[in-house]
N, C-alpha and C positions, 0 to 999 in steps of 0.2 A: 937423542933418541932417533931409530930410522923413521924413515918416512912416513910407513905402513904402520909404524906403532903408534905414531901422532896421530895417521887419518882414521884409525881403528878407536883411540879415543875421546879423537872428535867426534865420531859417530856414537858414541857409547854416550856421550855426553848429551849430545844432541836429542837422544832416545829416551835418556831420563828426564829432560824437560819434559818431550813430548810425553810420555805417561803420567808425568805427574800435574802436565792441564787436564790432561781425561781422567785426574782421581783416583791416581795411582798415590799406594803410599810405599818407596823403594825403601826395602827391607837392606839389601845386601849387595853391593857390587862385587864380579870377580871373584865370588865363591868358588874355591876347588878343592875338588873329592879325586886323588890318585891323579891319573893323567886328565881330567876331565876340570871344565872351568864351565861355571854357567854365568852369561856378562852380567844380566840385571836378576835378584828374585822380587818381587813385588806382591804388594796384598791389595785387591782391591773388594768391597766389599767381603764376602768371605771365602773367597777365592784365593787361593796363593799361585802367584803366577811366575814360573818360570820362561825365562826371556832370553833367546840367542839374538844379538846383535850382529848383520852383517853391512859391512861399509865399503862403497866403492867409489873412486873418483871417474871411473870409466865405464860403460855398460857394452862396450864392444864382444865380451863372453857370456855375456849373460845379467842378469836383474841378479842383485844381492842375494836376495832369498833363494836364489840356485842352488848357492853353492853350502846350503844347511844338507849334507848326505845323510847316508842309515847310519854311519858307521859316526858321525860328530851327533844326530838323535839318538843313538845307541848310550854314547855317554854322556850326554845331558840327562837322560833319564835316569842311569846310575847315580851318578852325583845327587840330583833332584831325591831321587830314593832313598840316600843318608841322612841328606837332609831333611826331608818326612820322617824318618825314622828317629832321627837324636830331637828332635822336639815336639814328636808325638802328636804331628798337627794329624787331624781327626775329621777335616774339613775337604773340601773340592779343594782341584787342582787344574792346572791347565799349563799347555804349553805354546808359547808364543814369538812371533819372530818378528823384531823390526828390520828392516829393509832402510837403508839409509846410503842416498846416490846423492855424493858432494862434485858441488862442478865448482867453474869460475866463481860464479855470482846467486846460485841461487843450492836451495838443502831441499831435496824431497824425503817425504819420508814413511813409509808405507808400511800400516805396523796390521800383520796376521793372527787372529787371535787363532785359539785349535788349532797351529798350523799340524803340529802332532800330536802322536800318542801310543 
């Protein structure tokens, strides 16, 4: 596997831990609707939360959560959309981004809840 797809889901991994200490219950990894992939869907209390994972071993261009554009929120939201739709959920929604900067020796990990909408 390349590099970037191992550090991609170390970070994906790493994300689900972290939500599921804060009571998170992960519904679905790597859900995809057409060209659109959403990393984590998650329910917590009665919220269904939709989750972009970004992972970087380096922050010399920027902090992870930079690089979630209009056009990668554009189709999470579509995908998010099918998915509300084929199961009819009736309930709040949100959309959320972890942030995950892997160095040497230590995992930060910075998760935005509302980051969009």
């Amino acid at each position: 596997m390349a590099e970037h797809l191992e550090t991609g889901k170390l970070g994906e991994d790493k994300a689900v831990t972290h939500l599921e200490e804060k009571g998170y219950e992960i519904l679905v990894r790597n859900h995809r609707h057409r060209h659109a992939e959403i990393d984590i869907i998650a329910k917590k209390n009665k919220i269904l939360v939709f989750v972009e994972v970004k992972t970087r071993t380096n922050v010399s261009y920027g902090m992870p959560e930079e690089f979630v554009d209009a056009t990668k929120r554009r189709l999470i939201m579509k995908a998010a959309e099918q998915y509300i739709f084929d199961r009819d959920w009736q309930s709040d929604i949100r959309f959320d981004v972890v942030s995950v900067v892997i160095t040497q020796n230590t995992v930060k990990i910075h998760h935005i809840e509302d980051a969009f909408y």
